[in-house]
Every structure is written in C-alpha cells, then in structure tokens.
N, C-alpha and C positions, 0 to 999 in steps of 0.2 A: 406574342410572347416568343423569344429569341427560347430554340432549341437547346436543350442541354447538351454539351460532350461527354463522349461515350466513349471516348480514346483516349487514354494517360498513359505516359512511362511508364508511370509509379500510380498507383491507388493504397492508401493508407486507411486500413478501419481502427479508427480509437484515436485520438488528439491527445493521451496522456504520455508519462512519463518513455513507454518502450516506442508511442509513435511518433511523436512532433518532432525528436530530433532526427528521426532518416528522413521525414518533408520537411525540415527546415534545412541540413545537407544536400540532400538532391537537388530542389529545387533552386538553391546557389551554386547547384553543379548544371544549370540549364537543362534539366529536364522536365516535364511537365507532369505538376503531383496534385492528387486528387484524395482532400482526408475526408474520412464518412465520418460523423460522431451521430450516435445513438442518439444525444442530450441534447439542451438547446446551447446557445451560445447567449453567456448573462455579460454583457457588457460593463466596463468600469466609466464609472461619473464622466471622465475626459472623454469617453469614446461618445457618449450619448449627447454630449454640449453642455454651454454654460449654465449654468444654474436648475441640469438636467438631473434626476440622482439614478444612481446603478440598478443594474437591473436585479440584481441581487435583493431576494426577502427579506435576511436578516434572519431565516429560520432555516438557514441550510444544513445544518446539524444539531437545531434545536426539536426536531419530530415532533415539532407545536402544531400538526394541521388537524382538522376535524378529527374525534375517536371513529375508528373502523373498526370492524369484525372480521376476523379468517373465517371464512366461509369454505375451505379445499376441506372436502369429506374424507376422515378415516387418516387426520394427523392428531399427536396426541393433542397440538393448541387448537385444535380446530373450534370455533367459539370465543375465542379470546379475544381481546379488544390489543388496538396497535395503532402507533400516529407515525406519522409519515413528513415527509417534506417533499420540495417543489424539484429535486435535484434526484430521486431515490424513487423506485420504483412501487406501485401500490403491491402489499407481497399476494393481493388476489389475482393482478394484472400479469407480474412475472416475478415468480416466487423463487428462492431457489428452496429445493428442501434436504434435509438435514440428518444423517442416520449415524448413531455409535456404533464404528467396525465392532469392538466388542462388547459392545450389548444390544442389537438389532429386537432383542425381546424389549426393550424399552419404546420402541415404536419411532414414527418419524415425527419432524416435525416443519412446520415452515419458518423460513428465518428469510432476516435482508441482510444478515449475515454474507458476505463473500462480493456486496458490489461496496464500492470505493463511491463512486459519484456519476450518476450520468448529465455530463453536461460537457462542454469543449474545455478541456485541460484534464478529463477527467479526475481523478484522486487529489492531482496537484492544484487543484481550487480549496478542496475543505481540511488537507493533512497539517500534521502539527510543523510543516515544514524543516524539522529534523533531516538534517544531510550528512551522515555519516560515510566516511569508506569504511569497507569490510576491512576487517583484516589480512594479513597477508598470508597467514594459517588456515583461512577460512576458504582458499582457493583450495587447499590438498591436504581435506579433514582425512583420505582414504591413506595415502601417503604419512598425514603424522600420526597415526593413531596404529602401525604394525607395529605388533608385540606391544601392545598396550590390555594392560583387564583394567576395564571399567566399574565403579561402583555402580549398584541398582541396575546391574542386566542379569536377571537371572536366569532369562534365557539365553544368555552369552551369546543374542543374537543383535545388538542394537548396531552393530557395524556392515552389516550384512549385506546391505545393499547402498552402503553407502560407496560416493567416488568422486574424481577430482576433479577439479573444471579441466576443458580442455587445453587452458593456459592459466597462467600464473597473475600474481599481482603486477607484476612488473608489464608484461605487455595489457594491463588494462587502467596502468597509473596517467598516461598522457592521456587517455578519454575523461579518469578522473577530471586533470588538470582543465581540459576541453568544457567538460560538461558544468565546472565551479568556474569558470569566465563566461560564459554564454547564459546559465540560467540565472546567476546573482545570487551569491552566498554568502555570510556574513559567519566571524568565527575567528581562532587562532589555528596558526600551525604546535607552534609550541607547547608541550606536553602532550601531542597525540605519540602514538608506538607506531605508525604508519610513517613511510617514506614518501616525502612530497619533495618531486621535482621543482613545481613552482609552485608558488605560495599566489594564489588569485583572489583570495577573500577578503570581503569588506572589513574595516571595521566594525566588530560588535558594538551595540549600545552599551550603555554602564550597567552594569547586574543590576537587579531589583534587590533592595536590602535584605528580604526575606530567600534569597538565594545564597546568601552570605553564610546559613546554617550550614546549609548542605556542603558549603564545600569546605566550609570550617570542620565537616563528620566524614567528605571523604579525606584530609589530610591529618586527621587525629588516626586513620585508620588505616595513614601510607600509602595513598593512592593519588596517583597523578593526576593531576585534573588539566583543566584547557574548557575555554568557551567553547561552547556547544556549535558547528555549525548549523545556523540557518538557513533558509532561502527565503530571503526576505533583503531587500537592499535598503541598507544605510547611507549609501551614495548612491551619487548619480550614477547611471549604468547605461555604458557608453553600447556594449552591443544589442542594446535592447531600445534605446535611447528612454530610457524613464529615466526621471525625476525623484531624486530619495526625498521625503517629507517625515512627519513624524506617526511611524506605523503604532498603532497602542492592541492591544491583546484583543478588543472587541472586534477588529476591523480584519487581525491576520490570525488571529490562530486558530484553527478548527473551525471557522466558517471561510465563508465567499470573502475575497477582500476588493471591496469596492473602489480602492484607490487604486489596486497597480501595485502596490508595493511587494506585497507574497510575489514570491518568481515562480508563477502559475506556468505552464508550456504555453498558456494564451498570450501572454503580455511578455514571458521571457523571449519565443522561440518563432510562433506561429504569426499573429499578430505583425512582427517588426517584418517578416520576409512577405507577406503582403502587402502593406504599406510601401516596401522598396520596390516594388511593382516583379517581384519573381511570381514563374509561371505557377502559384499554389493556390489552389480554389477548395476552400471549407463547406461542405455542407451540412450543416447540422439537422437535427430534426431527423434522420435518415437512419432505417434499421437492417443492417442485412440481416438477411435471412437463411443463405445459403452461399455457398461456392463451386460452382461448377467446372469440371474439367476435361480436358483432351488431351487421349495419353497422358504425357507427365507436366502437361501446362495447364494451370490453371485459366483458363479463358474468359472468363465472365462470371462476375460480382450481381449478388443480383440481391435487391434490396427494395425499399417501401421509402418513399419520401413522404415531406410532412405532411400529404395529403391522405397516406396510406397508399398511395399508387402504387404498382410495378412495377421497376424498373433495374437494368442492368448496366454495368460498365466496364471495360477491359482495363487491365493493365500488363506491360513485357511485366513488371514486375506488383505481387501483390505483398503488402505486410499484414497481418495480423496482429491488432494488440489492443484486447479488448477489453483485460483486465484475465488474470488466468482462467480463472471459473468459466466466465463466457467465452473465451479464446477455445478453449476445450471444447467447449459445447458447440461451439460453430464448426468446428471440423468435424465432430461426430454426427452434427444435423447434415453436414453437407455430402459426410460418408453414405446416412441414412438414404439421400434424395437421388443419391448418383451409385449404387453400391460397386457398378460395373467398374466405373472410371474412377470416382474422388477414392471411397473405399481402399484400395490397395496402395494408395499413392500415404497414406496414414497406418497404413496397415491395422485398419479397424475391426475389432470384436473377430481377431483370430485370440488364436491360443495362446498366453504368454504377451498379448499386447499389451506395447505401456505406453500407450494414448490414454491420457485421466490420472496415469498411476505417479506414486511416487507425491501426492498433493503435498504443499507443505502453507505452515503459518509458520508463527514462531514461539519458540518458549518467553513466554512473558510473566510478568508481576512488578512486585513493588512494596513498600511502605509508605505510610502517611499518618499523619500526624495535626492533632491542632495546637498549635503556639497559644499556649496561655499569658495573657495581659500585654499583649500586642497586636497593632492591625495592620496593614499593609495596602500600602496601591498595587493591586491587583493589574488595573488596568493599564499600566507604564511598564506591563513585560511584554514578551516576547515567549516563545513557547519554554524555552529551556535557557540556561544559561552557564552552570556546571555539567563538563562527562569527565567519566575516566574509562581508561582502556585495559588497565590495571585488571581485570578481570579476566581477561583475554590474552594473561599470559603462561608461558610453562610452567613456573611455579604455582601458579594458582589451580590451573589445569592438575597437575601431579596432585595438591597437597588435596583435591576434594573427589578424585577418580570420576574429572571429566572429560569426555570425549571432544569436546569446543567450547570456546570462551563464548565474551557477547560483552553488552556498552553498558552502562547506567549512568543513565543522566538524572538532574533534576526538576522535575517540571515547573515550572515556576509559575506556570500560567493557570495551577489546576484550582477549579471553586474561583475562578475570577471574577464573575458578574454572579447575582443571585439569581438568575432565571438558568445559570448553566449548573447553580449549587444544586437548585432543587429537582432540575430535571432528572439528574444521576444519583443523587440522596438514595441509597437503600437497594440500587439497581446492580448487578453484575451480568445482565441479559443487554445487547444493544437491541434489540427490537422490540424491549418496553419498559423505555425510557418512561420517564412519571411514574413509573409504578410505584416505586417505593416513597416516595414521594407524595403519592396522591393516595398511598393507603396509611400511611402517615396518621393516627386518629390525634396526636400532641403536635401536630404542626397546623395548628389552626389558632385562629384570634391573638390574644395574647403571647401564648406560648411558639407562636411559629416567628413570632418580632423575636422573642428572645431566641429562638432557634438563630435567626440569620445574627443577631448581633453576636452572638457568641463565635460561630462561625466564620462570619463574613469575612475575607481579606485575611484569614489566622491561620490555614490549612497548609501543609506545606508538604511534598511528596517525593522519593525516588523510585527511581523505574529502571525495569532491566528488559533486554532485549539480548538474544539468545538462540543460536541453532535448533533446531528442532531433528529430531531421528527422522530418516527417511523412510516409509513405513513401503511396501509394496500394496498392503492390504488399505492405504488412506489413496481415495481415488474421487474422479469425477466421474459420473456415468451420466446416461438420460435417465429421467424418471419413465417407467413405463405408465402411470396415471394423470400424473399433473401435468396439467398445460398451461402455455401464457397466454394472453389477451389473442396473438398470433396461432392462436392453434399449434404452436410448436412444441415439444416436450421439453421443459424444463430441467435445469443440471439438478442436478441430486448429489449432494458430497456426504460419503462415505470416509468419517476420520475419528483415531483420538490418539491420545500421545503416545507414543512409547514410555515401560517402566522406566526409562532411564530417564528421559526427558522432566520425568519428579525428581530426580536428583540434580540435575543440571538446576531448576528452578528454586528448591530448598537452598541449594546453594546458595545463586545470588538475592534471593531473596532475604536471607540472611543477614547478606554482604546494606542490604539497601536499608532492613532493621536498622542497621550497628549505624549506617550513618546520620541515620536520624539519632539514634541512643549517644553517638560521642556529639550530634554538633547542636542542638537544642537543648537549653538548659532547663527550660520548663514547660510539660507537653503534655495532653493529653494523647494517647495512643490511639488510633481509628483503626489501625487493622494491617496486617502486612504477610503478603503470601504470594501465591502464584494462581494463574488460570487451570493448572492441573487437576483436575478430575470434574471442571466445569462441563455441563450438559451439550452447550454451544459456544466452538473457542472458533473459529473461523475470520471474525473480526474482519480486519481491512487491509490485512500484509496476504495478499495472496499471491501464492509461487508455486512451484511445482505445477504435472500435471502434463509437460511438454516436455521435460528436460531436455539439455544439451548432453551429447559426449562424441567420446572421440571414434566411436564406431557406432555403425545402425543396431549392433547387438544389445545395446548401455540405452541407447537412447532414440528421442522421436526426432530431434534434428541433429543437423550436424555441424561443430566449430562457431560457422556462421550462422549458425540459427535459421540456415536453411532446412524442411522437412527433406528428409534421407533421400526420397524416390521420388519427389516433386523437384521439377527446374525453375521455378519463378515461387515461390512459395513460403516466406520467409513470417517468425512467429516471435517479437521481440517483445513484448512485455513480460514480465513476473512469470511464469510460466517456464521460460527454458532453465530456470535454475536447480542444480541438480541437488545444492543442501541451500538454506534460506541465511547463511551468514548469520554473524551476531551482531547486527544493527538495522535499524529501518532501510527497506531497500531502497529507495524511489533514487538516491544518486548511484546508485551501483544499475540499478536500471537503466537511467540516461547513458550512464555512462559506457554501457555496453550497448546501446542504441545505436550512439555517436560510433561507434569500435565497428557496427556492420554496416553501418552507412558508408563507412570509410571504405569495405570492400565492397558494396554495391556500386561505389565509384569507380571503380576499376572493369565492372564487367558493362 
C-alpha cells in the first residue's frame, strides 16, 4: 500500500461552502491541496456507472433511522428517544449541548442542533439551496444605525457590540459574480435592491402554480419581488461540466441530490478540479482532532482516518472550515492540547477573549397556510420561487424601529411529499422530528387518509430571514462533562436572542401573515410567528463565534480571515461573520471564500 503525503501547500478541513472554493482556487493556481472532510463522500448515479444508483439513502434529512435514547446524564432530555440519519452525527457519539444564556436554571440539553451535514460538500448536499446576496446595509449595520433609538431595546443596549465588516458590498460584489458562475444559480436579476455587475444566472423553471399566491400577496402589499435565486442548474454548466435534466423537489431540495443537479461544492467546485487532473486529493472519512503549532505556524494537522488511526499532515498554509460550532471547538481543543504554543496564538480563555463569542443564527419565522379546494404538484418545484428585498429597506427599517432588514421568500416546496408532511406535523424541535406526528392519537386508520388528503399538495408558506443582535454573552465554549465518541469535549452553545430581535421578528412576521391574508382567497390559517422565545433556535445557519474585523481588539481574525497572531492559519466558513445578514448565508460564504483565496494567491 503506496504511503500517504504528509506535505501540502494548502490542507483544507471541511469540503463545504467556506472550503471547496480556496481548494478549488489554489489548486488551479498549481499548488498542492489536501481537503479533510469529517463525513463520507455519497457519490451521484453518473459517478457510480450505468445502471448503478447514488450512494445517497433517501433519508438524509428524513431522521427515519432506528428510535434511540440520550443516554448523557444530568441534561434536562436525557431519556428521551431521537432518530437520526446516515449524514448526522448519533447526538450519544457527538452531541453538541445546549444552555439559555438567560435562563441557565432551565438546565441544559443535547441537541444536533448547530451541525449542517457531515459528508463531502457539507451543508451544500441537504440546504434548501437558497442563494441570496446580503445586502449592501448589511455590510455597515454599526455605520447605519448612529443616532438611531430602536424599538424593543430596553436595555438601549442592542447596538452595543455590534460593527462593520472590514469592507463594503462593493469589494465583495465580483466574488458574488465569481461564486454565481462557478457554483450554478438559477434566478432573476430584476427586481432585487442589490447592485449586480454581471448577471450569471440560469434561467429559473416556471413557478409552480401554487407560488402564484404568494407573489400575487407580496405585490397587493407593494413589494418587489424577483425569482428566488437557487443553486440548482437548469442548463448545462459549462465550469462544472454537468448536464441540466429535469431536477423535481424529491431529488433537490432538503435532501442529497442523486443526480448532480443541486450545486453541491462536490459536483460544482471539488469534483470537476479533480477530474481535470489539478493537484487536489479529498480524504474523506478523516476527523481532526487537534492543531498543533510552532511559534506563530501552525505545523501539523493531526487527525484519525477511516480506520480510526493516527495520523498527521503539514500545510505553508492551513484553512479551517468546519462549520462554526466545530471550527470554534477545534481551536479551543487545540488551545486545550498545546496551551504553551496553540493557546496564545487564539488568545484562548484570557480575560475578555472573543474566541466562541459573539455566536450568531438568524432571526427567523414565517406564515403558512392550507389552500382550501385545491391541490398542487408539489413535486415540479424547486425550493422557493417568489423573494422580495422590500424589507430590507430604509423606509421599512424607520417605519417599525429596526436595526436591519432581511428577505422573504416563498417556500414552495414545503409539505411536498407525505413522509416530509408527517415527519414535521406538530414538531418546532429539529432533533424530534416524528414527534408530533407520532403522538398524533387522530392520525391513524381512517382519519390520518383524511389528514393527508386534506393537506396533501394544499399547504403554502412565507418565510423571513433576518439579522440577529450580536450578543457578547451568546458564545461557544467546551463542555466541561460531555464528551464524543473521541474522548474529546464537546461544544456547548451558550445563546438566546436579544429583546430587540422580538421586534425585528414581529415585524416581518407580520409582513409574511399579510401576504398570505392579501394573495390567498380561501385558507385555512396553520399558524404564523417567529422562532423567538423557542427553547432550541440554533438550527442550520451557523455564524459567529470567529468574527472578522478590522483590528485584533473587535475581533479573532483579521480582513482576511487570517487568526490575528497566527502566520498560516486561516478560518473561512460561517464563523468570521461579525452580524449574520438578512438572508441565508451559504453565497455570501463562497463568496467570501473565493475573496481570500484571491489573496492567498498572492502570498
């Protein structure tokens, strides 16, 4: 058996959104890159042969596998039952756990709350493929918000710690442009409030009829709308070389997609610079464990391959991007193992460190709705197909005394197949899914037929995506009890919202009511609010935790998403962001990915 290498330019931990594109840069800039991915690598039908199917379950975000038990002693779910899937970690194996900054007497709990996906593309395999830009506000929330009073801060503290990125929209519009021709996007320019140099997007499919409400409720309510970007290619895509076919909602949206068509970092970015024979070698199956250093370099990676072995690998240059949660937790474990050397270089568990701090999600909610005496194909959408950005402006900001706007779109895809109706039936918890559902006592025999007929294909929903307050006190830390399968201490997040972030939510939550109330002429109401004062809001947008700024004083890296007092040491996923914008990150991610790979080409 031919020796592994142990020498790279460049070593990349995390294959998702902040890593595939500085090893898919690099390595077309001739340097030799090496990505770790934690997860396995689920191959699509074309990579495995003809008449071969994807390695993909079909349950990658259905948490259809055997009922299990939390067995971590001394959390309030501890006994509770929980299902899992093939991409998602068992939460006994590596938990993360879960505590309200302001209510710690409510006790902790274990959640899978805070991982996205482990497998090669991470997040960008099972997301709703939603590819928003932020807005151009959303760069210098600290800048537009002097001499501003806020509604709902009664501690006339919610600006307190907030600040602005280290640059503006405009030098991170060409990585946009960058990152929507390289990963494959489908969409309009027209009707967003953002400044697009080039226009690179596919053409969208045709709405799904039942989409036709929603944007008939945001324009009875004066609000701009525009096809939703996805990632997801309707044509053939030349830098990727795939194949556009006919994607339908079972295959792309919120699962694995078997075909190729979702623009996964595997089949957009990774994948095709293999194939072209550039110097990049994927190992998947592969956990680090720590990062050791010398002086201000980080020297060796040291990690477990899929045998569980030993083993270590240098790079001039290391990225981190693990998803924030664990991006955090691997610098604090690697501070822990090295306190001498790694320790200072992060400036860990001094006084005032904001290593962990400053974690963010995002203000979310929505409305939904069931269409009376109509049904719909469900499966001939696509995740979303109406947004507007109308929310996200100074007028709207002045008229409800908010600090930041954010996007609502309309999901089109939600309640699409009946195994996805019943798994979330009744649930606001993502780590027990079926619950409501399976305590259900009127969704059995008879009446669970009439539950789906009534339901099925009729459901129709807006959703808002929203800044969140920068808390200093919402943080990452280790747990000092729990540990994972690895003997290593597990992240522990420390968070809940700021009062003001109930106002930001009230708001558009409102806004997402009225467009269902003007564009639906006959409806039953299911419910419409925000995730504010929910027990566990962690979800799948994680950021903060690393932040960037423009001195070591603000922040843990710096511009370039270099850490302050390390020379090779760079941390580009979800985590350097100093407020979490008002839209899904994962294209403001790449495309601040693509933005330090551009400078990593220079040194």
């Amino acid at each position: 058996m031919a020796e592994l290498r142990d020498q790279f330019d460049v070593v990349v931990i995390g294959s998702g959104a902040g890593g595939a594109p500085i090893a898919y840069e690099l390595a077309r800039a001739n340097r030799s890159v090496l990505v770790l991915e934690k997860g396995p690598l689920l191959r699509t039908q074309d990579e495995r042969g003809p008449g071969r199917l994807s390695d993909f379950k079909r349950d990658e975000m259905f948490n259809a596998g055997p009922e299990r038990i939390i067995t971590t002693p001394g959390m309030v779910n501890t006994g509770a039952s929980f299902f899992t899937s093939h991409v998602e970690p068992d939460l006994n194996d590596e938990p993360h756990v879960f505590t309200n900054v302001d209510r710690p007497e409510d006790g902790s709990k274990i959640t899978i709350e805070g991982y996205t996906a482990q497998v090669v593309g991470g997040g960008t395999q099972l997301y709703g493929a939603v590819s928003l830009r932020f807005a151009e506000r959303d760069f210098k929330l600290n800048t537009a918000n002097e001499g501003r009073e806020l509604k709902g801060d009664p501690g006339s503290d919610a600006l307190k710690h907030v600040i602005d990125w280290p640059f503006d929209y405009d030098a991170l519009e060409p990585f946009y442009v960058k990152a929507e021709y390289l990963i494959g996007i489908n969409g309009t320019v027209a009707g967003q409030a953002k400044k697009f140099s080039r226009d690179n997007y596919q053409t969208p499919r045709p709405p799904n009829p039942i989409s036709e409400f929603a944007r008939l409720g945001m324009e009875r309510l004066g609000l701009q709308t525009y096809r939703t970007p996805l990632a997801v290619i309707t044509e053939n895509h030349a830098p990727s070389g795939r194949t556009a076919g006919d994607p339908k909602v079972g295959y792309v949206n919120r699962y694995g997609d078997p075909l190729g068509y979702k623009s996964n970092t595997w089949v957009s970015l990774l994948r095709p610079t293999i194939r072209e024979g550039h110097d990049l070698e994927l190992r998947p199956n592969c956990v680090v464990t720590h990062l050791e250093a010398s002086g201000r370099t980080i020297s060796k990676v040291h990690y477990r391959d899929p045998s569980g072995d030993l083993r270590t690998v240098s790079g001039k240059i290391v990225i981190v991007a693990c998803s924030a949660i664990e991006s955090v937790r691997l610098l604090m474990l690697s501070a822990e193992e090295n306190r001498d050397n790694f320790a200072p270089l992060v400036r860990y568990q001094e006084d005032g460190s904001l290593l962990g701090r400053f974690f963010l999600t995002h203000a979310f909610g929505g409305a939904e709705v069931q269409i009376k005496g109509q049904r719909f194909d469900k499966s001939i959408s696509l995740d979303s197909d109406y947004a507007t950005d109308s929310c996200a402006s100074e007028a709207f900001l002045a008229e409800h005394g908010l600090w930041a706007g954010g996007a609502i779109y309309n999901n089109t895809s939600d309640q699409c197949l009946p195994i996805t109706m019943a798994r979330t039936e009744g649930d606001t918890d993502l780590d027990f899914f079926w619950g409501g559902f399976m305590g259900a006592q009127d969704h059995t025999s008879e009446a669970a037929l009439q539950w789906l007929n009534g339901a099925f294909g009729s459901r129709l929903s807006a959703a808002f995506m929203a800044n969140q307050i920068p808390r200093f006190e919402n943080r990452i830390e280790l747990h000092s009890d729990v540990r994972d399968k690895w003997n290593r201490k597990c992240g522990h997040i420390i968070k809940n919202f700021h009062p003001h972030d109930e106002q930001v939510m009230k708001s558009f939550a409102e806004v997402c009511h009225q467009i269902m109330v003007k564009g639906v002429p006959e409806y039953t109401e299911l419910g419409w609010g925000s995730v504010y004062g929910n027990a566990v809001r962690i979800a799948n947008h994680i950021l903060g935790g690393a932040r960037f700024a423009s001195s070591r004083e603000l922040g843990v890296l710096d511009p370039n998403c270099r850490v302050w007092d390390a020379d090779n040491l760079y941390v580009t996923d979800g985590s350097f962001m100093p407020t979490s914008g008002g839209a899904n990150p994962t294209l403001t991610i790449q495309a601040n990915a693509f933005r330090v790979a551009s400078h990593l080409k220079t040194i």
